[in-house]
N, C-alpha and C positions, 0 to 999 in steps of 0.2 A: 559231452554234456557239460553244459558251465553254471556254476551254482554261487551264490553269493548270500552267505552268513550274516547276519547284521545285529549287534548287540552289544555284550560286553559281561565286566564282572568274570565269578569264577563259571559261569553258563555255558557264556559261549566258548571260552577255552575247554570246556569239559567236552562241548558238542564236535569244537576242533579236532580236540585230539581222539574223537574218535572215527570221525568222515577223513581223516588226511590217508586212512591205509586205502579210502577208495580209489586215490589220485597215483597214477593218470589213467587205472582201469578202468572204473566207472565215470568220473571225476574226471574231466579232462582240464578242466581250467576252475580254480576254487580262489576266492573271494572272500574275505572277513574286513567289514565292513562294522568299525569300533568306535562307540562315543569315547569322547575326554573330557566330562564335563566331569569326572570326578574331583573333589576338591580337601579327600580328609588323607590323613596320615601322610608316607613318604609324597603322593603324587602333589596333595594337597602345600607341603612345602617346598616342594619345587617349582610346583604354579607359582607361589609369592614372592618365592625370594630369585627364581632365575625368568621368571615371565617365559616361558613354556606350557605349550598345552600339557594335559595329565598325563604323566607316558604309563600307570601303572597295567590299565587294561592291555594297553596296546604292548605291552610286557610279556604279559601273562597268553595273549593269542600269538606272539610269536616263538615262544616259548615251545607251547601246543603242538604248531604245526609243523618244530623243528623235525629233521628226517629222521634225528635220533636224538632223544633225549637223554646226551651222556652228559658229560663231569663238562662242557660248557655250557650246556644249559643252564645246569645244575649253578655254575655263577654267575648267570644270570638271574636268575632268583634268589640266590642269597641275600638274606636283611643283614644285616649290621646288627651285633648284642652291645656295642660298648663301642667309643669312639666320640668325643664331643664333636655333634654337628654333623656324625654319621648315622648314628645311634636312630634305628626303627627305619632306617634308608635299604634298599635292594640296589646292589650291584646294577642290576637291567634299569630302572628309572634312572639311575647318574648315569649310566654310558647315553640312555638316550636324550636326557638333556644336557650334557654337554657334546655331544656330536650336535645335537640341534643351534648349541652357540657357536660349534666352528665351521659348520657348512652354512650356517644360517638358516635352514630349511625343515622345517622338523618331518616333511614329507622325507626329503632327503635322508633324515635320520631312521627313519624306519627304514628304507628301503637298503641302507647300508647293513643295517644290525637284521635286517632278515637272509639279507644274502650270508652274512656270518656264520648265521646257526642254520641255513641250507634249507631255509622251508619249504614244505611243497604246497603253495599257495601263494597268496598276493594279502598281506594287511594294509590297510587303504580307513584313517580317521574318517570320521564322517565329516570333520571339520580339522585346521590344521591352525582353527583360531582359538585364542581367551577366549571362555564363553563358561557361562553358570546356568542352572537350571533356577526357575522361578516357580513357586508354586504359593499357589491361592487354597488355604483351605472353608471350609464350611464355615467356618467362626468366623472369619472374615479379616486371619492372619494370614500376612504376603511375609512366605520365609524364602531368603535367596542360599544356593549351594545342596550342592546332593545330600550330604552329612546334616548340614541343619534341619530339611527336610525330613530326612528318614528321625532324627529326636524329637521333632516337633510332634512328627507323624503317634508317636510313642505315647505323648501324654492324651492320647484321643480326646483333643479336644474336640476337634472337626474331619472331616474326610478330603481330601485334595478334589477341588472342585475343580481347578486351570493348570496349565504348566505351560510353561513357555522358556525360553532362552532370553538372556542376557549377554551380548547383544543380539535383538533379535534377526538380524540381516546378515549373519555369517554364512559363509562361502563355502559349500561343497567341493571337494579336489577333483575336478574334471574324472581322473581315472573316475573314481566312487562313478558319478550317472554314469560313464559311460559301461561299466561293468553291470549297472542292475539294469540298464537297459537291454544289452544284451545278454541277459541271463535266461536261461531256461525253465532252471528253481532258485525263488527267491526262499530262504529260511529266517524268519526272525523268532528269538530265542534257542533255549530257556535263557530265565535270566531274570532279576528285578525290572517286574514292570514300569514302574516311574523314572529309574534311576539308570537302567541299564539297554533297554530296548526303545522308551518313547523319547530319549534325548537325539537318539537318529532322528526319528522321525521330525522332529520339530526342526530339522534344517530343512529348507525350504525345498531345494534341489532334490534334496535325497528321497522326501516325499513325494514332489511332482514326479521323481522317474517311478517308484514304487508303483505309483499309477496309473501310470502310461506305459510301463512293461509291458510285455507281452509273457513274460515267467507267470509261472506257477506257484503260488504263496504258502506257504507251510509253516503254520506257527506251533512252536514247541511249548505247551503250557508245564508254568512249575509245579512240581508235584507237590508246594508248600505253602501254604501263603506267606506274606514276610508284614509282621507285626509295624504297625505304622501306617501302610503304604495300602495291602491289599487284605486287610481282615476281613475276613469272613467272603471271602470272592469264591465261586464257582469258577470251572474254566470257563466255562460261556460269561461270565462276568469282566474275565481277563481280555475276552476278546472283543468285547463294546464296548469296552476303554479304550482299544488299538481304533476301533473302526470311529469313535469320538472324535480322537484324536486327527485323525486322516481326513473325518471327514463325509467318510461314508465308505461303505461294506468293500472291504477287499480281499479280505481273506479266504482262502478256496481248501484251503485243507486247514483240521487241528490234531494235534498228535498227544491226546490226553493219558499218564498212569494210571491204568485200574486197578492197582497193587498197595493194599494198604501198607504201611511198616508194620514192624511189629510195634507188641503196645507201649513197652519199657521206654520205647523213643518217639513214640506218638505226648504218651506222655510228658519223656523231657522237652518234647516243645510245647507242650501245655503251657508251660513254668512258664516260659519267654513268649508267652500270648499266640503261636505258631498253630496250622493245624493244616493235616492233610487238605487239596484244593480237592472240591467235592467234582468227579467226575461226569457231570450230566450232560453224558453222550447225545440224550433225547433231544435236550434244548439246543445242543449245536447246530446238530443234523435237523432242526426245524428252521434255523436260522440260513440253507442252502449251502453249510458248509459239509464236506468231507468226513467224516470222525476217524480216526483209527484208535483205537482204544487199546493199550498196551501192557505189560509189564516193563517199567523202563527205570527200574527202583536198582539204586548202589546203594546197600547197607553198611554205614560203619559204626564211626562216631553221630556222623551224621545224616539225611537223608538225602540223597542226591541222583543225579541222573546219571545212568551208569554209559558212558562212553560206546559201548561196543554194541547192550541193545538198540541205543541211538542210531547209532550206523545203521543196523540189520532193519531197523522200522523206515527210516529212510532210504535204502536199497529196495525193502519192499513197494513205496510209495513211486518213486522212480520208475519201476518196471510197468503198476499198474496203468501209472498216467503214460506213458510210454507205448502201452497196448492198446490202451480202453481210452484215450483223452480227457480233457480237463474238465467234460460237465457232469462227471459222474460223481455221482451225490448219495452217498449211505453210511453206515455203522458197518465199520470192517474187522 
């Protein structure tokens, strides 16, 4: 079975590391398929000062998928406390942009530092170019950059009406189409919808293949909304953004939490304008998608998707399309 992941952020590393113990039993060939348009903190100054795409995502899923995540993993994720010029930098972003200066290839650079930490998978940018996210909101402010975006997003003035890339004609890495074309299940999310999932999509390639797969689409909705960006969204809201974007209906499964948290952390995200994404199973499944309706809640500090029921709702999803084919359509 060949599957390929597409997103970014702390999501899709969370969704990684918990699909990588299906590889090579269920899993025979795995794909993460990662925007770089992020533009703040370590990645954001490596973009400006060494002209590199952002390596932090692309970090963070190789990281993920390592076979074991010992003590080098471990400095590969290490930030810098103190150091001028190091200070708020990770170990994994300076290996990967300066491998990128001396092979020249930031393709290249991936592929060196995933064979390092032994992944079981293939990390493959959606682009291997500069490029920034543009977004149009309702007020009729055009802010450029993921970060400016998401503060802009904050002082709701307006709702993000457009998104596009800058530049908008950037180039897809051959691997990328030719993995989602031949993929079986396509996954995109969890993850920030604007900033982490629809920067894929907005590269031209990586879209037309989406389309023309023959894969099976499964999208992982966040169990949160993320203040700025998707206030007040339902999943089926998350999901008429992706099909906007695209262009028109693609998605065949959604894999929604029916698990509230508890209240003490419902509430701390009250604070930060955050709230549970309201589950409405009914409207999916009217719109001819799939629904699987889960408990997929990791409790800590924060709310997040727990790794391992991921896998097991994905294992499940697997077997069924597996048995039963891809028109099958209900609340599971």
């Amino acid at each position: 079975m060949k599957v390929v992941a597409v997103g970014g952020g702390t999501g899709l590393s969370s969704l990684l590391r918990g699909i990588k113990h299906l590889v090579p039993g269920t899993i025979s060939d795995l794909s993460a398929i990662v925007t770089v348009a992020d533009n703040g903190g370590s990645s954001g100054r490596l973009r400006e000062e060494m002209q590199v795409p952002a390596p932090g995502d692309i970090r963070n899923c190789i990281v993920a998928l390592a076979e074991d995540e010992d003590v080098l993993a471990k400095v590969f994720q290490y930030r810098f406390q103190e150091g001028e010029g190091l200070k708020g930098h990770s170990f994994g972003n300076l290996f990967l942009s300066v491998l990128t200066k001396i092979t020249g290839n930031f393709l290249d650079a991936v592929e060196i530092t995933s064979d390092i930490l032994k992944i079981k998978g293939r990390i493959i940018p959606s682009t291997d170019e500069l490029v920034d996210i543009v977004a149009e909101f309702t007020d009729g402010a055009v802010i450029k950059g993921e970060t400016q975006i998401t503060e802009y997003g904050k002082k709701l003035k307006g709702k993000i009406k457009k998104i596009w890339l800058e530049p908008s004609d950037v180039k897809a890495p051959p691997e990328a189409v030719e993995k989602i074309l031949g993929a079986d299940f396509i996954i995109l999310g969890p993850g920030s919808l604007y900033t982490s999932i629809i920067p894929n999509l907005l590269v031209k390639e990586i879209k037309e293949a989406i389309l023309n797969t023959k894969a099976y689409k499964i999208y992982i909705c966040n169990v949160m909304t993320q203040y700025g960006e998707t206030d007040r969204f339902s999943a089926s809201d998350h999901i008429k953004a992706l099909h906007r974007i695209v262009g028109k209906p693609f998605i065949d499964a959604a894999v929604v939490n029916t698990t509230a948290p508890p209240d003490e952390l419902i509430r701390k995200y009250m604070k930060e304008n955050a709230e549970p994404v309201t589950a409405d199973l009914g409207d999916i499944s009217r719109m001819g998608i799939t629904v699987f309706g889960e408990d997929l809640l990791e409790i800590g500090s924060y709310v997040r998707h727990n790794p391992d029921k991921l896998a097991k709702t994905l294992v499940k999803i697997f077997e069924i399309i597996d048995k039963e084919g891809i028109n099958r359509r209900r609340i599971v």
